[in-house]
PQR file with spaces between the fields and no chain letter, atoms N, CA, C, O and H, PARSE charges and radii, in Angstrom:
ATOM       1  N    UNK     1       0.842   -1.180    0.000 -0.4000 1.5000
ATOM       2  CA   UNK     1       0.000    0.000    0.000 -0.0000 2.0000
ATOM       3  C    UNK     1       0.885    1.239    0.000  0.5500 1.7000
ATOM       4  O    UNK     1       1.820    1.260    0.800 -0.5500 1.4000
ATOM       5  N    UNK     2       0.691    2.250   -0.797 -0.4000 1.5000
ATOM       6  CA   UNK     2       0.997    3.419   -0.926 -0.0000 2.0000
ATOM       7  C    UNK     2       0.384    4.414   -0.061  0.5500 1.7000
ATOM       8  O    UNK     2      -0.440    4.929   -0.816 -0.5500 1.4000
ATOM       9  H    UNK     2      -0.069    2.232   -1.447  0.4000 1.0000
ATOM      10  N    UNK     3       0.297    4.924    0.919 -0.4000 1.5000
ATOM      11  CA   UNK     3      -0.343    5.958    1.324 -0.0000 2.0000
ATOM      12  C    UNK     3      -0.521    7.164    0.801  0.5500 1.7000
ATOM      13  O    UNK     3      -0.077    7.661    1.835 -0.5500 1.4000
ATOM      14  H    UNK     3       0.967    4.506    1.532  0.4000 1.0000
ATOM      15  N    UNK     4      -0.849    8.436   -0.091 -0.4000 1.5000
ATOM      16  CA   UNK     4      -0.519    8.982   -0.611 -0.0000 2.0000
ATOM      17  C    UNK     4      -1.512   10.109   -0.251  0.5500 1.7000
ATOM      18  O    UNK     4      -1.417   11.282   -0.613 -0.5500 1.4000
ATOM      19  H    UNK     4      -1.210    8.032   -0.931  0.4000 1.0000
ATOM      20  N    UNK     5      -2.455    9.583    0.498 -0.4000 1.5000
ATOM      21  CA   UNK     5      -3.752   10.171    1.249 -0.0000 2.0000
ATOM      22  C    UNK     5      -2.673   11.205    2.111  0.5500 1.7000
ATOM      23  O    UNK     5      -2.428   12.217    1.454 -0.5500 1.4000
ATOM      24  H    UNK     5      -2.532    8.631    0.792  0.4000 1.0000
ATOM      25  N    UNK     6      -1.942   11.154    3.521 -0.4000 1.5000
ATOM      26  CA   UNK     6      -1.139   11.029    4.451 -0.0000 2.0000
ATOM      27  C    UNK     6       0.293   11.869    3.994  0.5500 1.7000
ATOM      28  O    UNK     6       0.673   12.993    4.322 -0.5500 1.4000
ATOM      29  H    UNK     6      -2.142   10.331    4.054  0.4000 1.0000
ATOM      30  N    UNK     7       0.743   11.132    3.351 -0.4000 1.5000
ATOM      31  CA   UNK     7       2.159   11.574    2.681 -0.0000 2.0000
ATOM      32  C    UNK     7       1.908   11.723    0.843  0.5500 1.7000
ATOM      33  O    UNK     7       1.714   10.860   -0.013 -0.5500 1.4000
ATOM      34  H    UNK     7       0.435   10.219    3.084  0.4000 1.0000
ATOM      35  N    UNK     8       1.971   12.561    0.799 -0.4000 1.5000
ATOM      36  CA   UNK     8       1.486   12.884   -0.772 -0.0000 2.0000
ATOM      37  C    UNK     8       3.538   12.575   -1.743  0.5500 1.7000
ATOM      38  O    UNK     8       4.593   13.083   -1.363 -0.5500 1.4000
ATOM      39  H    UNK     8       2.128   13.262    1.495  0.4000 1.0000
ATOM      40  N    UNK     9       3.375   11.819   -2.695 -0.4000 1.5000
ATOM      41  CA   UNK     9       4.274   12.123   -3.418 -0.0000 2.0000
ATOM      42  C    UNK     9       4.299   12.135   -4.835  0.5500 1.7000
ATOM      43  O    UNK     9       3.469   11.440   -5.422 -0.5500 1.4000
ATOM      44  H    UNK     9       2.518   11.406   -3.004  0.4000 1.0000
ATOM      45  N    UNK    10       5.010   12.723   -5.399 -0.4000 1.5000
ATOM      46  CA   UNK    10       4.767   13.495   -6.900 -0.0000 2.0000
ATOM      47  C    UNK    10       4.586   11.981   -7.594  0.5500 1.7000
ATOM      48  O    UNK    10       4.952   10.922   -7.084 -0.5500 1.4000
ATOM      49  H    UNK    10       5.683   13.288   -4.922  0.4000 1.0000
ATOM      50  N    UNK    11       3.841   12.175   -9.054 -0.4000 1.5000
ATOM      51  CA   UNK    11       3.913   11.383   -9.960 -0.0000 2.0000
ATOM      52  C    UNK    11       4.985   10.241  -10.374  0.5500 1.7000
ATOM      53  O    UNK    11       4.632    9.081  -10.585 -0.5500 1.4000
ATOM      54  H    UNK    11       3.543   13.035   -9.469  0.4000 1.0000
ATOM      55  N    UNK    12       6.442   10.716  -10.479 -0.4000 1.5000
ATOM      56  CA   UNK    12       7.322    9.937  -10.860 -0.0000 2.0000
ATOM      57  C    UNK    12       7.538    9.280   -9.337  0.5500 1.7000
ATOM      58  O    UNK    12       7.402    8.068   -9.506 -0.5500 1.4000
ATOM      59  H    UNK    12       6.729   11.659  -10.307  0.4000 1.0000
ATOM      60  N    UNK    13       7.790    9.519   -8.047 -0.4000 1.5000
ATOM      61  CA   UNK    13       8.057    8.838   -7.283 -0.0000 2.0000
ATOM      62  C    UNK    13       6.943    7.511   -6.896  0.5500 1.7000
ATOM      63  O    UNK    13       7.253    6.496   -6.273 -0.5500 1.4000
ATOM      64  H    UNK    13       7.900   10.503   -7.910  0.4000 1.0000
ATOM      65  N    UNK    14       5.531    7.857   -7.477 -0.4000 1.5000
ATOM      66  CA   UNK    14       4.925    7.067   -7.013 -0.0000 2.0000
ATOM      67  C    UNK    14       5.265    6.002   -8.642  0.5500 1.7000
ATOM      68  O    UNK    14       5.280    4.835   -8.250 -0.5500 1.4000
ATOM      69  H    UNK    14       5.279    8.682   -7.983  0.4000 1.0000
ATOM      70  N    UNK    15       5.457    6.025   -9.822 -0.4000 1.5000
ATOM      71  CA   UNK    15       5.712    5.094  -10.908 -0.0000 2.0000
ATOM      72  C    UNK    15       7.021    4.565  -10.394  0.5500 1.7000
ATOM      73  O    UNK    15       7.372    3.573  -11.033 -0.5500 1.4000
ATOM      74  H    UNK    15       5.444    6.973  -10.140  0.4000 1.0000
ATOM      75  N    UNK    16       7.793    4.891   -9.508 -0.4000 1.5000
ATOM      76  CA   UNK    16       9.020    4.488   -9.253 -0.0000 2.0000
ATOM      77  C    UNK    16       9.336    3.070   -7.636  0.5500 1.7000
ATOM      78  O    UNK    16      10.066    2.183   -7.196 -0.5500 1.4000
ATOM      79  H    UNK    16       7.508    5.697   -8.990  0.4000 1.0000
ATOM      80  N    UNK    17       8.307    3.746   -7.461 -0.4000 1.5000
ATOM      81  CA   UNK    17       7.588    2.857   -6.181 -0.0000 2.0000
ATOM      82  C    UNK    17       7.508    1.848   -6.988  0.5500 1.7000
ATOM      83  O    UNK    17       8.413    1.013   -6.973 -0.5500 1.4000
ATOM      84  H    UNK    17       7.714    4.467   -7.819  0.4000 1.0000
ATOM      85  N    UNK    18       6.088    1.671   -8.119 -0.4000 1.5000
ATOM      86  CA   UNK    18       5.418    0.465   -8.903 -0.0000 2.0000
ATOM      87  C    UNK    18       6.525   -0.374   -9.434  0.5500 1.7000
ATOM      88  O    UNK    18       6.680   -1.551   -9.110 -0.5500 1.4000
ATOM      89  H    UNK    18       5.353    2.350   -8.132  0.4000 1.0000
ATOM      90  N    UNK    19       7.476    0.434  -10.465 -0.4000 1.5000
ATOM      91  CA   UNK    19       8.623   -0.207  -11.051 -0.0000 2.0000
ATOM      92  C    UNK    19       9.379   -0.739   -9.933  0.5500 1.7000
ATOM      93  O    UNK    19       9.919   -1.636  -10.580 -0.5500 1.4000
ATOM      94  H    UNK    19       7.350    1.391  -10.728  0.4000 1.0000
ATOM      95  N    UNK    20       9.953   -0.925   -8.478 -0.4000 1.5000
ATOM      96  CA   UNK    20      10.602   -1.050   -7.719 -0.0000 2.0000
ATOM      97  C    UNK    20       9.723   -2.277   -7.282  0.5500 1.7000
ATOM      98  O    UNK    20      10.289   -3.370   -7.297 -0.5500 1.4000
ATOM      99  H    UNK    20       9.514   -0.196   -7.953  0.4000 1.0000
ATOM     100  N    UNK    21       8.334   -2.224   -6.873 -0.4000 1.5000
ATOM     101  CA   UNK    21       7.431   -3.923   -6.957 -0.0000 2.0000
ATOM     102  C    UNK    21       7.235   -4.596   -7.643  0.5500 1.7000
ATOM     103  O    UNK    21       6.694   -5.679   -7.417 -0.5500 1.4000
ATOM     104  H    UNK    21       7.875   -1.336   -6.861  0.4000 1.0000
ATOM     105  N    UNK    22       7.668   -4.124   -8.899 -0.4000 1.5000
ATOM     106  CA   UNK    22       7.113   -5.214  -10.039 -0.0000 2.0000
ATOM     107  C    UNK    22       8.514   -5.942  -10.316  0.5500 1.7000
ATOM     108  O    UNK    22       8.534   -7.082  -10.779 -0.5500 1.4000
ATOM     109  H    UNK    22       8.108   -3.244   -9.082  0.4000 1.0000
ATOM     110  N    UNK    23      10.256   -4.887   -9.862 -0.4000 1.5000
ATOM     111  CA   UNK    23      11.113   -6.108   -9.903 -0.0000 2.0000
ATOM     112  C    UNK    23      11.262   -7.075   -8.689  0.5500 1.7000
ATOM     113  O    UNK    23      12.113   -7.945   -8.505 -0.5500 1.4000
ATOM     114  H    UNK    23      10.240   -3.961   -9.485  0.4000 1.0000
ATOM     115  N    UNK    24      10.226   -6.699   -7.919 -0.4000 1.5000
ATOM     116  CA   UNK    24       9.919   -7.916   -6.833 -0.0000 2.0000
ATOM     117  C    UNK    24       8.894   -8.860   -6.664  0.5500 1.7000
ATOM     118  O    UNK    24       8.543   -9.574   -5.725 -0.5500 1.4000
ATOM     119  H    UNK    24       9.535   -5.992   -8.068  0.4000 1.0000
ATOM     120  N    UNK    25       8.313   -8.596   -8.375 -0.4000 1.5000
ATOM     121  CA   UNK    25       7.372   -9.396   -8.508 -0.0000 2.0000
ATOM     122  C    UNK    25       5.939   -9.596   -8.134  0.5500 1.7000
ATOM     123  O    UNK    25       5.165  -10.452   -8.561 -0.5500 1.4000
ATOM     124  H    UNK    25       8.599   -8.016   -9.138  0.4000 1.0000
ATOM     125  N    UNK    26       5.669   -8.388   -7.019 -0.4000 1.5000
ATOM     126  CA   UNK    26       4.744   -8.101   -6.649 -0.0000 2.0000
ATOM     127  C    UNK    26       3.493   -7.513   -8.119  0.5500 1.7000
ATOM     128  O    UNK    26       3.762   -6.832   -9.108 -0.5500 1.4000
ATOM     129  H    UNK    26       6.299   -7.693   -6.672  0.4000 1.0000
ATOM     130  N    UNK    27       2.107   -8.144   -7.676 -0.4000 1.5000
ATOM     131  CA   UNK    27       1.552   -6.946   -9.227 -0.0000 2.0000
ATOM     132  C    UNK    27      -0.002   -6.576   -8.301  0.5500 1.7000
ATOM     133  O    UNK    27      -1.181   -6.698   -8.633 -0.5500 1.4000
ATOM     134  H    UNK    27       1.888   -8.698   -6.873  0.4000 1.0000
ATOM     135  N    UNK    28       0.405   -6.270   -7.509 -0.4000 1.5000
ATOM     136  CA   UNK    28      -0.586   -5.581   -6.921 -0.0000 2.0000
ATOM     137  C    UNK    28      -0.571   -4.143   -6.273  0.5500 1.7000
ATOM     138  O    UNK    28       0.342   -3.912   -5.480 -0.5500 1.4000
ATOM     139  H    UNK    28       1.363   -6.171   -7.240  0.4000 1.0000
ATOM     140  N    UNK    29      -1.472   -3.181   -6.527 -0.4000 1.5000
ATOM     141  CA   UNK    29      -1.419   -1.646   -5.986 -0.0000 2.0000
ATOM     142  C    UNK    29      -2.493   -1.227   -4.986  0.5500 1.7000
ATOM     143  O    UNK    29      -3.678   -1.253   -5.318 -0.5500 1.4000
ATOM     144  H    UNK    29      -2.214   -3.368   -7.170  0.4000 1.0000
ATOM     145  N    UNK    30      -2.081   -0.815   -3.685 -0.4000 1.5000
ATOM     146  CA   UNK    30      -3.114    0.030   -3.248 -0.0000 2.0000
ATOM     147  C    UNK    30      -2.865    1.055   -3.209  0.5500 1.7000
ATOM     148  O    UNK    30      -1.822    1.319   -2.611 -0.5500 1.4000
ATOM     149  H    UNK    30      -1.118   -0.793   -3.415  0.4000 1.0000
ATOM     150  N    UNK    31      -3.594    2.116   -3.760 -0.4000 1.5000
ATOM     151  CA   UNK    31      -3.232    3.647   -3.887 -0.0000 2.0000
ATOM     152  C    UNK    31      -4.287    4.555   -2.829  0.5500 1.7000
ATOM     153  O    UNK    31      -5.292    5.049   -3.339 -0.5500 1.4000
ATOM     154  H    UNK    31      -4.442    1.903   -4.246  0.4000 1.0000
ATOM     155  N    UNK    32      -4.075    4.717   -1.637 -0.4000 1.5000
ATOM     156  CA   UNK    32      -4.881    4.828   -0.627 -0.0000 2.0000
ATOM     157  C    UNK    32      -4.925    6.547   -0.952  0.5500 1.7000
ATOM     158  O    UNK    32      -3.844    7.060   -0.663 -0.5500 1.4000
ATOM     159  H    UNK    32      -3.258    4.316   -1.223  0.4000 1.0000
ATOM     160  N    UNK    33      -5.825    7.417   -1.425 -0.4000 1.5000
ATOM     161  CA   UNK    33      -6.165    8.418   -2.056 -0.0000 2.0000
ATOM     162  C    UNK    33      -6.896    9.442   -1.482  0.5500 1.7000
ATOM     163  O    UNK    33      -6.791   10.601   -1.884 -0.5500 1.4000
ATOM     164  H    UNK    33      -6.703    7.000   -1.660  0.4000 1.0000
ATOM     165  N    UNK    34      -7.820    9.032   -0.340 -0.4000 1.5000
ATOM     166  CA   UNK    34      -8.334    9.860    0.431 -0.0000 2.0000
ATOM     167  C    UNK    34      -8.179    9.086    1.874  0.5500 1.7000
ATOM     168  O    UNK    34      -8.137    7.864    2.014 -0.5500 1.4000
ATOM     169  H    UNK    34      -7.906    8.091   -0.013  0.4000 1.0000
ATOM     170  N    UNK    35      -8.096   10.181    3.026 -0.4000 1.5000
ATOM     171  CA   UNK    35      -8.337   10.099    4.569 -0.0000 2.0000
ATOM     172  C    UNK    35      -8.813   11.456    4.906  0.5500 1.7000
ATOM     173  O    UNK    35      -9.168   12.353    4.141 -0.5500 1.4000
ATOM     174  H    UNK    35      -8.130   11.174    2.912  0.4000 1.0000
ATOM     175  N    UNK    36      -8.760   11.438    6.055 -0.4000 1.5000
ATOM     176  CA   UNK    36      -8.855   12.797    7.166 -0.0000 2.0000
ATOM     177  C    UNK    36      -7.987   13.765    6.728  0.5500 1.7000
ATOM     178  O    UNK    36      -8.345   14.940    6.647 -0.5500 1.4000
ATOM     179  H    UNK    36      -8.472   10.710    6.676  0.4000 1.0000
ATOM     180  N    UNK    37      -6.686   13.331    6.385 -0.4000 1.5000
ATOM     181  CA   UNK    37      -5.819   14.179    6.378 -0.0000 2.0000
ATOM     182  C    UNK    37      -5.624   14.838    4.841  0.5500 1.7000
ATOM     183  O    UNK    37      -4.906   15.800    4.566 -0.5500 1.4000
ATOM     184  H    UNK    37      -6.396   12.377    6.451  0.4000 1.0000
ATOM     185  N    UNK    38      -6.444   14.070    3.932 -0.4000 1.5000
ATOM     186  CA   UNK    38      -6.082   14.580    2.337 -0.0000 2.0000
ATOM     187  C    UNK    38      -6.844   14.323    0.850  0.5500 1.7000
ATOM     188  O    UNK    38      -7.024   13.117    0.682 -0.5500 1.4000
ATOM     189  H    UNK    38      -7.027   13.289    4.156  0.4000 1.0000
ATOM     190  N    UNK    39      -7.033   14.641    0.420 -0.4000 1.5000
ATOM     191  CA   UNK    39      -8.038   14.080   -0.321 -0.0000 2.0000
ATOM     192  C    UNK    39      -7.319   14.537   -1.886  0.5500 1.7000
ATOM     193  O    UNK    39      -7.312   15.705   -2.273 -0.5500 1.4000
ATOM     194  H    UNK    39      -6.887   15.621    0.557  0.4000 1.0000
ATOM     195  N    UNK    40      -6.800   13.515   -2.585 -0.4000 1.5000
ATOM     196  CA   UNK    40      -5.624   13.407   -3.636 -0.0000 2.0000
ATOM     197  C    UNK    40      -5.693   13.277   -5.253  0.5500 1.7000
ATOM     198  O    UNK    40      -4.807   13.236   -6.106 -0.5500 1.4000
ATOM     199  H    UNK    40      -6.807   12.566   -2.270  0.4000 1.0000
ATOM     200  N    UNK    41      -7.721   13.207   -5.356 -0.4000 1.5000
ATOM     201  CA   UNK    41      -7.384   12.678   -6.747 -0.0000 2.0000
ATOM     202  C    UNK    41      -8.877   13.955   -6.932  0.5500 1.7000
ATOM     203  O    UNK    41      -9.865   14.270   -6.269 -0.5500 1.4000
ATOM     204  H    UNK    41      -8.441   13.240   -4.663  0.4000 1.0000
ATOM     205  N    UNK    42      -8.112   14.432   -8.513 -0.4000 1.5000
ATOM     206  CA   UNK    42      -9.297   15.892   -8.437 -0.0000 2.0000
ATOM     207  C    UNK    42     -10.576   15.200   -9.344  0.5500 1.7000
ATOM     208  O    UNK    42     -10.367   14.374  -10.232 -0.5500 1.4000
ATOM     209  H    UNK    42      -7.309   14.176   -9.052  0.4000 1.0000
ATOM     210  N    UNK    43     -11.883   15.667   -8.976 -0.4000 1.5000
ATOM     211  CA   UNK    43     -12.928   15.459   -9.395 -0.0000 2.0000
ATOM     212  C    UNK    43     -13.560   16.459  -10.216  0.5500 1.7000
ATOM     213  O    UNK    43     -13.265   17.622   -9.944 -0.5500 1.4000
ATOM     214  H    UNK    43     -12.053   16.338   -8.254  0.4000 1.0000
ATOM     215  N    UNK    44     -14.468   16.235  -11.281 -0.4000 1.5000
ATOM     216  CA   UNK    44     -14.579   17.570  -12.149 -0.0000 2.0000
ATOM     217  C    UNK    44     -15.838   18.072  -11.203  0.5500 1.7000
ATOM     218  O    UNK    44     -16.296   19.186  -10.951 -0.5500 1.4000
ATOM     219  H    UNK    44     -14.708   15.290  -11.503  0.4000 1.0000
ATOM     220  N    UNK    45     -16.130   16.933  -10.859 -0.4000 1.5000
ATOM     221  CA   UNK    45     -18.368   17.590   -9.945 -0.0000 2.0000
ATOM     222  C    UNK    45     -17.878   18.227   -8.470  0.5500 1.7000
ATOM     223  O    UNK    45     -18.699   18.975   -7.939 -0.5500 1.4000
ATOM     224  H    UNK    45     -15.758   16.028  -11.064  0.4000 1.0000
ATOM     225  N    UNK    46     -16.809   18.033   -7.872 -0.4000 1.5000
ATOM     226  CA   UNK    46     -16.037   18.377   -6.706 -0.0000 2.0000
ATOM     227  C    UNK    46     -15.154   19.107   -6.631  0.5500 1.7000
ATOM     228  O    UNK    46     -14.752   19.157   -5.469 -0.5500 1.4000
ATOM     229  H    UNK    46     -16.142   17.425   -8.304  0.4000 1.0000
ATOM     230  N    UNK    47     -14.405   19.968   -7.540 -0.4000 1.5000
ATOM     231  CA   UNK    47     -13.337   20.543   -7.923 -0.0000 2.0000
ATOM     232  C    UNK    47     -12.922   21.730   -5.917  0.5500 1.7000
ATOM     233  O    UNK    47     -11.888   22.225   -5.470 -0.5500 1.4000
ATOM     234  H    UNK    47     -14.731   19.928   -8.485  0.4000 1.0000
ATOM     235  N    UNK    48     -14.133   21.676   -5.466 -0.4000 1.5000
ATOM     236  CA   UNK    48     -13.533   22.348   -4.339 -0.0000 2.0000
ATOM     237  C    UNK    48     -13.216   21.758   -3.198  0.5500 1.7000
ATOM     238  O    UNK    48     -12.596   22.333   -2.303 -0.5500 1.4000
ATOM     239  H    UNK    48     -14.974   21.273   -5.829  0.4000 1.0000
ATOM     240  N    UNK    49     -13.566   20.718   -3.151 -0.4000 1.5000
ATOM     241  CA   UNK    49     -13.022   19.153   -2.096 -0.0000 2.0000
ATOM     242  C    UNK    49     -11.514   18.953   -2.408  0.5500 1.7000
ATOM     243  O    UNK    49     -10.640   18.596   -1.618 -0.5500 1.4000
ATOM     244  H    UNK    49     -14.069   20.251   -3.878  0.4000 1.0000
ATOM     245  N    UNK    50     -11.374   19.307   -3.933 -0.4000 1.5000
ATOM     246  CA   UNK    50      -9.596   19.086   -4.106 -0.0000 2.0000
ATOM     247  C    UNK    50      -8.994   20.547   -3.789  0.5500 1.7000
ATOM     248  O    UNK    50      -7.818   20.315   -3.506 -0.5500 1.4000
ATOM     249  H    UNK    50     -12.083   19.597   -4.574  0.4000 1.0000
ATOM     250  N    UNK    51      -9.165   21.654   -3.714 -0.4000 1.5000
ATOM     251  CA   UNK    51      -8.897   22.883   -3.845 -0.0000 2.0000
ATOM     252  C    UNK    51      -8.789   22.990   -2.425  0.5500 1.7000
ATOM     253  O    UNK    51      -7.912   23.719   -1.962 -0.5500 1.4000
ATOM     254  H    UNK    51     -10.120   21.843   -3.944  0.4000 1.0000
ATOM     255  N    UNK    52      -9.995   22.014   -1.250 -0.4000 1.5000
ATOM     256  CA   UNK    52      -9.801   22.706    0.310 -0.0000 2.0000
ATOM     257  C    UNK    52      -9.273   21.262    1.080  0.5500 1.7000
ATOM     258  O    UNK    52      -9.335   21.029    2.288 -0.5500 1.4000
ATOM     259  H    UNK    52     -10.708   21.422   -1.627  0.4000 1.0000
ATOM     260  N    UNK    53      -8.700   20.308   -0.068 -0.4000 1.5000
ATOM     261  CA   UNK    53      -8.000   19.143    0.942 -0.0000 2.0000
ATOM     262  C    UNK    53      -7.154   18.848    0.712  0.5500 1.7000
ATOM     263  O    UNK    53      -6.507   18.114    1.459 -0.5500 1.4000
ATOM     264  H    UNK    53      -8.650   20.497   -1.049  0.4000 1.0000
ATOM     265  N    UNK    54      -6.724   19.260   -0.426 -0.4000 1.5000
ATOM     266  CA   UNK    54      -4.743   18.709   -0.749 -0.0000 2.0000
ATOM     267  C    UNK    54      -3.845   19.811   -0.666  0.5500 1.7000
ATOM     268  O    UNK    54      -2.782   20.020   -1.250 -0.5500 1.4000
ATOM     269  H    UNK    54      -7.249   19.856   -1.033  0.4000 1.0000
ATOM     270  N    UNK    55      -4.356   20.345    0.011 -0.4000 1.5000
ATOM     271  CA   UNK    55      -3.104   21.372    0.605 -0.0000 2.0000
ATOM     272  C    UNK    55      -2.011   20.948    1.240  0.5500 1.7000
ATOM     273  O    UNK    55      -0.971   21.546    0.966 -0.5500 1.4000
ATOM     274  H    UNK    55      -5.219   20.175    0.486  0.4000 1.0000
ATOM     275  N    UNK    56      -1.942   19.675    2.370 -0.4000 1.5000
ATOM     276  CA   UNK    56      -1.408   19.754    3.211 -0.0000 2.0000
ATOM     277  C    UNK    56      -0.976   18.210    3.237  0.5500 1.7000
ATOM     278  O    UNK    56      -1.194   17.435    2.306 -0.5500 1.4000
ATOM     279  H    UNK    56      -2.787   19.189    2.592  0.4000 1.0000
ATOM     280  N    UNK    57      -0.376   17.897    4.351 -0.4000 1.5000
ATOM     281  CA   UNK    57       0.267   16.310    4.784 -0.0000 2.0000
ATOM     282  C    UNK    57       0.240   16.093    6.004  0.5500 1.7000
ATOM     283  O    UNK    57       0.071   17.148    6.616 -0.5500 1.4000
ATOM     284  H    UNK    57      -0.199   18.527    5.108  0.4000 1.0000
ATOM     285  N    UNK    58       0.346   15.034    6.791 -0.4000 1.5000
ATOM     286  CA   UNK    58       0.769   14.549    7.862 -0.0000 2.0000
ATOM     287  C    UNK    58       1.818   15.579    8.727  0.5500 1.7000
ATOM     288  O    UNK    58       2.934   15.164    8.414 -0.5500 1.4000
ATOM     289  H    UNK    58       0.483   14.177    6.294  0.4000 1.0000
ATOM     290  N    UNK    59       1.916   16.216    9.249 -0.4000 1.5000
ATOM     291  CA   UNK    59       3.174   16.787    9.973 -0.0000 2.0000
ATOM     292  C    UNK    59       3.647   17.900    9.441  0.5500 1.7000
ATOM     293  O    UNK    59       4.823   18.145    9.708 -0.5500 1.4000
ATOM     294  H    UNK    59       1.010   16.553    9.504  0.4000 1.0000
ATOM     295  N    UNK    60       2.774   19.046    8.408 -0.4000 1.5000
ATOM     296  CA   UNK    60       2.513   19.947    7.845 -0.0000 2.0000
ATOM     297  C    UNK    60       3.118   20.358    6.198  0.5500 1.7000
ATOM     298  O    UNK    60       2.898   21.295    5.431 -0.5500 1.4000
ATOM     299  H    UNK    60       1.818   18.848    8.192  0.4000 1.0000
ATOM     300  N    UNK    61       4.106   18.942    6.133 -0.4000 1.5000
ATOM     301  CA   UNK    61       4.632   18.722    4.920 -0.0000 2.0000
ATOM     302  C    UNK    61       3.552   19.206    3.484  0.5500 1.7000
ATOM     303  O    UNK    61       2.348   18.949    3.505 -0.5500 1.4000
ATOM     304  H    UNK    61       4.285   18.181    6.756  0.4000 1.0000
ATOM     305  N    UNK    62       4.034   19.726    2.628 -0.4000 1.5000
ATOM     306  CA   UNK    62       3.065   20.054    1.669 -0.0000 2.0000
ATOM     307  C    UNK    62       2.944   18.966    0.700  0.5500 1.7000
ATOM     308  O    UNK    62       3.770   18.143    0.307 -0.5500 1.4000
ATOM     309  H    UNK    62       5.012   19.936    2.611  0.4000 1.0000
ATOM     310  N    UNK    63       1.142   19.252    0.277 -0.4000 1.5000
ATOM     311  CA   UNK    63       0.589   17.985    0.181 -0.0000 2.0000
ATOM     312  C    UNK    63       0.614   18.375   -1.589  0.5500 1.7000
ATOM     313  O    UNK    63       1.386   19.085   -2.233 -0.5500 1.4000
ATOM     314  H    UNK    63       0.471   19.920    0.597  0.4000 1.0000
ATOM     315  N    UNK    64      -1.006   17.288   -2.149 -0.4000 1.5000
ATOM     316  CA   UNK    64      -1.127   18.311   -3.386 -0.0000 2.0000
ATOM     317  C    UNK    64      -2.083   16.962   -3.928  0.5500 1.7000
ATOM     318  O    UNK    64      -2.527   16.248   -3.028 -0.5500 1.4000
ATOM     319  H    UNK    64      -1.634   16.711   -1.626  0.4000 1.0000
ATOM     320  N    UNK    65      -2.358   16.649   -5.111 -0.4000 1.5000
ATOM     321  CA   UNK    65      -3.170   16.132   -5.597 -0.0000 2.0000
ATOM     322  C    UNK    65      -2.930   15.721   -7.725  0.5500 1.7000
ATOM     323  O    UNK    65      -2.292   16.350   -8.569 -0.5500 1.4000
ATOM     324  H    UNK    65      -1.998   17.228   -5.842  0.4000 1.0000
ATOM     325  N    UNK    66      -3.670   14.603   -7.837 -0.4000 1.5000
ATOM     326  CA   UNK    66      -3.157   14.016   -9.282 -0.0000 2.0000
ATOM     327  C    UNK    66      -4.475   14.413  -10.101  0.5500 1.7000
ATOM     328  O    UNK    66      -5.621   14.064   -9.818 -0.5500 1.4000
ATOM     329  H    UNK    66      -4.188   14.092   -7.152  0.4000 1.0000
ATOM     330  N    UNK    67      -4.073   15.218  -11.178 -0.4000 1.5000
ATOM     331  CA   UNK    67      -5.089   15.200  -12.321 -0.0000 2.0000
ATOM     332  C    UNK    67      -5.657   13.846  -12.427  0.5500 1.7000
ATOM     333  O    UNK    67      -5.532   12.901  -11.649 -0.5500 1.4000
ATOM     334  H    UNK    67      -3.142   15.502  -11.408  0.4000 1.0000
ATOM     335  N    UNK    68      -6.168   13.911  -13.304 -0.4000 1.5000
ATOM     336  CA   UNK    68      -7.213   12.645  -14.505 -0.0000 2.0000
ATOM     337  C    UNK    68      -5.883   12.497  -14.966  0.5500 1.7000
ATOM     338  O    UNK    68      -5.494   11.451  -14.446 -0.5500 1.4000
ATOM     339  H    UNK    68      -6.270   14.679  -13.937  0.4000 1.0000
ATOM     340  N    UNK    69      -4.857   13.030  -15.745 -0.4000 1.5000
ATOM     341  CA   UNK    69      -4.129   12.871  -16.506 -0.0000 2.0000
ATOM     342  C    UNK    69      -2.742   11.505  -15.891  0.5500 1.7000
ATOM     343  O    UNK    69      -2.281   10.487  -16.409 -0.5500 1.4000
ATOM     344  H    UNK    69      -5.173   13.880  -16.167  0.4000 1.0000
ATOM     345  N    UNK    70      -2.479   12.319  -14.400 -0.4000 1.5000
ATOM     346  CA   UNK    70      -1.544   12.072  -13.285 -0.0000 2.0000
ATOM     347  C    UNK    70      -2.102   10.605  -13.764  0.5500 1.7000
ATOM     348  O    UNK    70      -1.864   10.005  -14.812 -0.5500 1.4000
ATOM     349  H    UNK    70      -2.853   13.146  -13.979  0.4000 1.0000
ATOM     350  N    UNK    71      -3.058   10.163  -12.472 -0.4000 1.5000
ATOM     351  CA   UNK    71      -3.805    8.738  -12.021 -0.0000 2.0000
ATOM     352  C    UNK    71      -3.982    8.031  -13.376  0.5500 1.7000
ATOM     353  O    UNK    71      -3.881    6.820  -13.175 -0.5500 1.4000
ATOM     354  H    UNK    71      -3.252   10.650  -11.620  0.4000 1.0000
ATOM     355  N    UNK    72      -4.241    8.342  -14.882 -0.4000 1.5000
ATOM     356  CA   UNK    72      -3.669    7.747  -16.002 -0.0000 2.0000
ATOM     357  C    UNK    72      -2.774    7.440  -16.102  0.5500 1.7000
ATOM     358  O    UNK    72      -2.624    6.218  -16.122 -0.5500 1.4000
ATOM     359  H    UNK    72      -4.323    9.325  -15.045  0.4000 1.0000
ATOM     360  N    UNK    73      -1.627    8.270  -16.226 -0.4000 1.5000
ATOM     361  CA   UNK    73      -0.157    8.169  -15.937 -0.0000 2.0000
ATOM     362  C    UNK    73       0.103    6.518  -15.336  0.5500 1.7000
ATOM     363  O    UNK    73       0.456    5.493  -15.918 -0.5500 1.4000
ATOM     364  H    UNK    73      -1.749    9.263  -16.210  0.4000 1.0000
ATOM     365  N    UNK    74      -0.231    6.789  -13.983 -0.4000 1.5000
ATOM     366  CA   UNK    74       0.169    5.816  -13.093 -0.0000 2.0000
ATOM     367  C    UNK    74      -0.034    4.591  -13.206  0.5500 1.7000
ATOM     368  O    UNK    74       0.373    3.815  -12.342 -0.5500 1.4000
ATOM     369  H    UNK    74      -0.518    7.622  -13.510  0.4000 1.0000
């Protein structure tokens, strides 16, 4: 599991994560995307749920959130 809800990390670190399980053979993802603390993937009917929850992180670290495009990406 990825937390990403919690600890937000950019696009390439999270494809770099995947590539790093898949040479361990692993082929499974949990991309844990929303909690209390963050809410990570933007919605077009919600656009202000992403605007007033991915600001931030766990321990005030700055947070942020993945387009449609991003979560394709991935």
């Amino acid at each position: 599991m990825l937390d990403v809800a919690r600890h937000f990390h950019p696009v390439e670190t999270v494809k770099a994560y995947i590539d790093h399980a898949a040479s361990l053979k692993l082929n499974a993802l949990h991309l844990h995307l929303t909690d209390d603390q963050g809410w990570r993937i933007h919605l077009d009917a919600r656009p202000d749920l992403t605007e007033k929850a991915s600001g931030t992180s766990v321990g005030g670290d700055p947070g942020g959130f993945y387009t449609k495009a991003d979560y394709g990406d991935i």
